[in-house]
TORLO-814979 format. One record per residue: x, y, z of N, C-alpha, C, CB in turn; residue number from 1. Coordinates in steps of 0.1 Angstrom, whole numbers, plus 5000, padded with zeros to 4 digits. Glycine has a CB too. Example, Ala and Ser with C-alpha at 12.3 -4.5 7.8 and 13.67 -1.06 7.14 Angstrom:
<r n_px="5132" n_py="4943" n_pz="5078" ca_px="5123" ca_py="4955" ca_pz="5078" c_px="5132" c_py="4967" c_pz="5078" cb_px="5113" cb_py="4955" cb_pz="5090" pos="1"/>
<r n_px="5128" n_py="4978" n_pz="5071" ca_px="5137" ca_py="4989" ca_pz="5071" c_px="5129" c_py="5000" c_pz="5079" cb_px="5141" cb_py="4994" cb_pz="5057" pos="2"/>
! end
This chain:
<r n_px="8977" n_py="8378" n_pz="7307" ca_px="8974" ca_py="8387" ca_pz="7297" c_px="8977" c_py="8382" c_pz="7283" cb_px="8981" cb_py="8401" cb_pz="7299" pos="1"/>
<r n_px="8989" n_py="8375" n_pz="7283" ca_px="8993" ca_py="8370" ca_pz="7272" c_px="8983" c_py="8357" c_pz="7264" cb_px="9007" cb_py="8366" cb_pz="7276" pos="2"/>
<r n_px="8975" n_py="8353" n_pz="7273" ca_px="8968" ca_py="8341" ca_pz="7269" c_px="8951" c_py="8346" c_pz="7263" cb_px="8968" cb_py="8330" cb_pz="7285" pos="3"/>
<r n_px="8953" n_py="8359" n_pz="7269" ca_px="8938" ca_py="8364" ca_pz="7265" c_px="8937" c_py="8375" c_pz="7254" cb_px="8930" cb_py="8370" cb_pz="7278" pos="4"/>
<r n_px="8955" n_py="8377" n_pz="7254" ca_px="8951" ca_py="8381" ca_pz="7235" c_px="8953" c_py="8371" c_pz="7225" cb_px="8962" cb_py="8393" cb_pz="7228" pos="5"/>
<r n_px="8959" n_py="8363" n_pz="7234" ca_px="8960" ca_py="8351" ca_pz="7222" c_px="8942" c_py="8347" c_pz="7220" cb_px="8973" cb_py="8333" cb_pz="7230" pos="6"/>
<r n_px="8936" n_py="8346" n_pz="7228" ca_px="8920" ca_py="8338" ca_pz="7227" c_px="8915" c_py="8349" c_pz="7219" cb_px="8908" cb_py="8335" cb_pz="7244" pos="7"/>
<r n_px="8917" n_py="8362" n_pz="7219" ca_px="8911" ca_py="8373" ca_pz="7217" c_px="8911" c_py="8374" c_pz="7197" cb_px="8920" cb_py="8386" cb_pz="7227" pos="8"/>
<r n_px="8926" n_py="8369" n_pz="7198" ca_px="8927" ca_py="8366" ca_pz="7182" c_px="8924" c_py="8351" c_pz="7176" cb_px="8941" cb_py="8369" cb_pz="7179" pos="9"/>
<r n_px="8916" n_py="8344" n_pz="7182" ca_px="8914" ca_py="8327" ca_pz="7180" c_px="8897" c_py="8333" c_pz="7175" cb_px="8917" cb_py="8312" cb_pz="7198" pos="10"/>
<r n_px="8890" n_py="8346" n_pz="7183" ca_px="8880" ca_py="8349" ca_pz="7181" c_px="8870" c_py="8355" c_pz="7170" cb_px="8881" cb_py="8352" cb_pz="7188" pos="11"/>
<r n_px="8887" n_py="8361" n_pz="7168" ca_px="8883" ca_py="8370" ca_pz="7157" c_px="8875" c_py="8369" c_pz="7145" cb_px="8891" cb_py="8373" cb_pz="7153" pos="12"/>
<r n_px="8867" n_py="8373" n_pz="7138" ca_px="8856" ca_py="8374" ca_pz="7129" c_px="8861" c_py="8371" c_pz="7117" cb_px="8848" cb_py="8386" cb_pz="7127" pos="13"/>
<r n_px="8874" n_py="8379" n_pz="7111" ca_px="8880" ca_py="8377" ca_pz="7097" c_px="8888" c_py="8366" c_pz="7105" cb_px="8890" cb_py="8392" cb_pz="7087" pos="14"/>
<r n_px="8885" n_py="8356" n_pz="7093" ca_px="8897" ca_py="8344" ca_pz="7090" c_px="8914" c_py="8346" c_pz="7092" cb_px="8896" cb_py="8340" cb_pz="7075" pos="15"/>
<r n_px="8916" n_py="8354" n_pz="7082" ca_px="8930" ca_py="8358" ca_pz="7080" c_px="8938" c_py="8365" c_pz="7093" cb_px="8930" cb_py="8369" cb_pz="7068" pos="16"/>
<r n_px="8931" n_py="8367" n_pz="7102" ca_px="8936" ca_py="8374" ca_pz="7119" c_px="8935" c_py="8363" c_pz="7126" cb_px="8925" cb_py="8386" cb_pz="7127" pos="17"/>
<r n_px="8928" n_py="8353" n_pz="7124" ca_px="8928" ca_py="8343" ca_pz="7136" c_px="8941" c_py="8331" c_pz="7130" cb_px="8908" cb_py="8334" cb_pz="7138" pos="18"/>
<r n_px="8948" n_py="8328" n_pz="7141" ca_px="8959" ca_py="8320" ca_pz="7136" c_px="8957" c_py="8309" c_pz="7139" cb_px="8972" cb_py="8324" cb_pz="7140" pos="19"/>
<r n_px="8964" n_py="8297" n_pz="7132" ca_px="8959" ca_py="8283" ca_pz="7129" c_px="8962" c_py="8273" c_pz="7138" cb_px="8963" cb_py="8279" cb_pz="7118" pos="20"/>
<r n_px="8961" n_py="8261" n_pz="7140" ca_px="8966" ca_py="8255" ca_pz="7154" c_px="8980" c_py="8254" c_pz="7155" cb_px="8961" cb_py="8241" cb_pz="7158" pos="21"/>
<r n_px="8990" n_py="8258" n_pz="7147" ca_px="9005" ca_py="8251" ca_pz="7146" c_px="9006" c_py="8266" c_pz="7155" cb_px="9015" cb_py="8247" cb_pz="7129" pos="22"/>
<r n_px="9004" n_py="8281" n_pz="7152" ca_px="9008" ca_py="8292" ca_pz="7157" c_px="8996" c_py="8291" c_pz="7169" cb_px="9010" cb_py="8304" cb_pz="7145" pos="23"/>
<r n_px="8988" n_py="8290" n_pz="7171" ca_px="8984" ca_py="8285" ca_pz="7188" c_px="8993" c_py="8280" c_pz="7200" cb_px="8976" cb_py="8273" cb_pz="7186" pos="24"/>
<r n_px="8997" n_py="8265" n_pz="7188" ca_px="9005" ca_py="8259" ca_pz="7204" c_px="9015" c_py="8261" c_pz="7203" cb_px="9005" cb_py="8245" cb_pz="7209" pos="25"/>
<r n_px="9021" n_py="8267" n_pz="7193" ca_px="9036" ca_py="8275" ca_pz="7195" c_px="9036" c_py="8289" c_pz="7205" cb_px="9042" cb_py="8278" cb_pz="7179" pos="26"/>
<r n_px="9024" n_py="8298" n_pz="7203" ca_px="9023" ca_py="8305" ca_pz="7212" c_px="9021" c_py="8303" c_pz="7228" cb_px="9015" cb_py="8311" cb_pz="7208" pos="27"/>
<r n_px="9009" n_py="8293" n_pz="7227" ca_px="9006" ca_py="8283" ca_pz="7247" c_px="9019" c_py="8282" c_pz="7245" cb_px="8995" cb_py="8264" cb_pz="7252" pos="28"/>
<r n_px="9029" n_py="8274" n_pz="7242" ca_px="9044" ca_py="8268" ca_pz="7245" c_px="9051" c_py="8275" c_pz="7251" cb_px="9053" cb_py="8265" cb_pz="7235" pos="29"/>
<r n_px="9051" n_py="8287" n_pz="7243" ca_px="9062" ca_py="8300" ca_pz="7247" c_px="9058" c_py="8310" c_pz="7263" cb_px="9060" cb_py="8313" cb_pz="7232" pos="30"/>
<r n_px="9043" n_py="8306" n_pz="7259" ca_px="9038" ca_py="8313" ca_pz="7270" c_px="9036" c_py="8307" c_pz="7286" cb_px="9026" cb_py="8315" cb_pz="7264" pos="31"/>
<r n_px="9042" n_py="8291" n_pz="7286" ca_px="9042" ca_py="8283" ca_pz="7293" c_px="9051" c_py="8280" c_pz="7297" cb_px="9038" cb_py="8276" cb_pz="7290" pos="32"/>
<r n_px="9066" n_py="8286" n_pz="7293" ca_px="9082" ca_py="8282" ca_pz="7291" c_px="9087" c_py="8301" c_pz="7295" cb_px="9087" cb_py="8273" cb_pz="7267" pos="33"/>
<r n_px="9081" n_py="8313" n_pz="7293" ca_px="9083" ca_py="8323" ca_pz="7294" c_px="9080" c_py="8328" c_pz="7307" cb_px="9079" cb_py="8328" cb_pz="7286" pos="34"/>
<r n_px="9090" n_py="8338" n_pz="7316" ca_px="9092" ca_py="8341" ca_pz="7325" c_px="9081" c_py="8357" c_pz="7324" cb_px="9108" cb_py="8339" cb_pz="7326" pos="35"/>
<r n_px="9074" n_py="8361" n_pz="7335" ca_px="9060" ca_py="8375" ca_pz="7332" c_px="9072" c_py="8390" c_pz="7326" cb_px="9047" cb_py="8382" cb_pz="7355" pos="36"/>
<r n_px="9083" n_py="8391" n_pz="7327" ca_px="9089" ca_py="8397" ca_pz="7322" c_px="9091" c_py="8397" c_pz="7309" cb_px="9095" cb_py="8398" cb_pz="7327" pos="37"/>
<r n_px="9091" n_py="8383" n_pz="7300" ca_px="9094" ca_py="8384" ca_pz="7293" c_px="9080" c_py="8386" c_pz="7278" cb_px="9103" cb_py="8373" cb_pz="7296" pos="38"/>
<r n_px="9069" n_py="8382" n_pz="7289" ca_px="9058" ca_py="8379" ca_pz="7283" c_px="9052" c_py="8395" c_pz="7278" cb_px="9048" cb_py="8371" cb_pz="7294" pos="39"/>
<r n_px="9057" n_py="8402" n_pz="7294" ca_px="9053" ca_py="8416" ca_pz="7290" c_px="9055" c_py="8426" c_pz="7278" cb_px="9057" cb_py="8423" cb_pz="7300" pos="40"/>
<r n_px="9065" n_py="8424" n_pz="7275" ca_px="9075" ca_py="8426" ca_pz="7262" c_px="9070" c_py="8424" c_pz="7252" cb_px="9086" cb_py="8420" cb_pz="7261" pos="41"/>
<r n_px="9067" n_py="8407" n_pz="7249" ca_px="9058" ca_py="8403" ca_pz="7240" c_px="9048" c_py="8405" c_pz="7231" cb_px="9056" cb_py="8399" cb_pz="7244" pos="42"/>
<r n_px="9041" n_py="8407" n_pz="7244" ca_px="9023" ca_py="8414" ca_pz="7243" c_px="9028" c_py="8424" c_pz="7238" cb_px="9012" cb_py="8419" cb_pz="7258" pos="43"/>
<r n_px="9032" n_py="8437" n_pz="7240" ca_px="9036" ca_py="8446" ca_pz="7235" c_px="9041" c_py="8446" c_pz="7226" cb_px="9041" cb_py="8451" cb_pz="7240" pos="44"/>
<r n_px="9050" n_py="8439" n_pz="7218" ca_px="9054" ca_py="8440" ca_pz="7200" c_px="9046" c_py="8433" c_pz="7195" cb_px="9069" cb_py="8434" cb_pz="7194" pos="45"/>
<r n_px="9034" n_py="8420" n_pz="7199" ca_px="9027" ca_py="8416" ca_pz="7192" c_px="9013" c_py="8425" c_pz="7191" cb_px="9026" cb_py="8405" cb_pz="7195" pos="46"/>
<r n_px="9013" n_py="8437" n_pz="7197" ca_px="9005" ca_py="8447" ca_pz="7197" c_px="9005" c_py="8460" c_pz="7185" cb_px="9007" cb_py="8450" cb_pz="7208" pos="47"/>
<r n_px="9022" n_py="8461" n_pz="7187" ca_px="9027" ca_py="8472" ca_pz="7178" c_px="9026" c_py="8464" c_pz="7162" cb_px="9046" cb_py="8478" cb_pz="7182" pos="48"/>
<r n_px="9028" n_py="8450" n_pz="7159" ca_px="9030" ca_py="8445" ca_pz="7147" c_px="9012" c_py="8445" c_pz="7148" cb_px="9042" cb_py="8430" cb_pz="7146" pos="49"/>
<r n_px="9004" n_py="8439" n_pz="7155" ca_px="8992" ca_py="8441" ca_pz="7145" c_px="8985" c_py="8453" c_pz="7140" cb_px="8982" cb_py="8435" cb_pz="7150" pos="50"/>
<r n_px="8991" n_py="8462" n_pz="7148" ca_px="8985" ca_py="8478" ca_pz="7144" c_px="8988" c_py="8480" c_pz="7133" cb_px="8990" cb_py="8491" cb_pz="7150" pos="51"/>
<r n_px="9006" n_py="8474" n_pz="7124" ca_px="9010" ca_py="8477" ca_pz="7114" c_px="9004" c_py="8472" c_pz="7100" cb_px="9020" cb_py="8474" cb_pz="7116" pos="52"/>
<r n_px="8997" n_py="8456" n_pz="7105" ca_px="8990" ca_py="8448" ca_pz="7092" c_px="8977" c_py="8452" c_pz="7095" cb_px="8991" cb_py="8431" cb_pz="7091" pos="53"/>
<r n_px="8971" n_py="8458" n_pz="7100" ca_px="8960" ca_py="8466" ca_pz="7101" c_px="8959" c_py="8480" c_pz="7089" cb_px="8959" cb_py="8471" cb_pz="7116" pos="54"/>
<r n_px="8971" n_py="8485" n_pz="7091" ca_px="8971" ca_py="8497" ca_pz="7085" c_px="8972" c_py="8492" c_pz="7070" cb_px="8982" cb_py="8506" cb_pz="7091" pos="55"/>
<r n_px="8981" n_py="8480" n_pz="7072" ca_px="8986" ca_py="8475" ca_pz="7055" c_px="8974" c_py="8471" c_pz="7047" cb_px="8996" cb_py="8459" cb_pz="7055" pos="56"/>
<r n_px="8965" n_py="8467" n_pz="7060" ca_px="8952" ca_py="8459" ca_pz="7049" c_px="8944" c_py="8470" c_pz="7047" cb_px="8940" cb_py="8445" cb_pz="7057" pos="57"/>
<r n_px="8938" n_py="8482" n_pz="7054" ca_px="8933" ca_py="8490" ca_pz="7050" c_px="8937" c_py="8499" c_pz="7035" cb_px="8934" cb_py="8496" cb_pz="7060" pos="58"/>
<r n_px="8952" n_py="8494" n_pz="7034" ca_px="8955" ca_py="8505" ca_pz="7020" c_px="8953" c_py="8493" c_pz="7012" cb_px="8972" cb_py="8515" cb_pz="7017" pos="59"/>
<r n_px="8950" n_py="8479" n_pz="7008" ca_px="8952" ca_py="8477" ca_pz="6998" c_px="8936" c_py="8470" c_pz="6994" cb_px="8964" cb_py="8469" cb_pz="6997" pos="60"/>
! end
C-alpha cells in the first residue's frame, strides 16, 4: 500500500505534489527497512498531513 501512494504521488499532475528523487528513495528505503506495522501507521499520517497542505493551498 505504501508503495502505491508513493507512485500515486510521483503521478501527480501539479509539480509541487510530486516529490523529487532524493524524497523517492528515501521513501523506497524506509519502505524496504520497515516492518507492515509500521508502514501502516505511516500511510496514515502521510495521509492526514496531505489533507492539511491541500487545505493550505486552497486558502492562499
Amino acid at each position: 500500500m505504501a508503495v502505491a501512494k508513493l507512485a500515486r504521488k510521483c503521478l501527480s499532475r501539479k509539480g509541487r505534489k510530486r516529490p523529487n528523487m532524493r524524497e523517492v528513495s528515501f521513501e523506497l528505503e524506509r519502505i524496504r527497512s520497515s516492518s507492515p506495522e509500521d508502514l501502516e501507521v505511516h500511510v496514515r499520517n502521510v495521509d492526514a498531513e496531505e489533507q492539511i497542505m491541500e487545505i493550505n493551498r486552497e486558502r492562499f
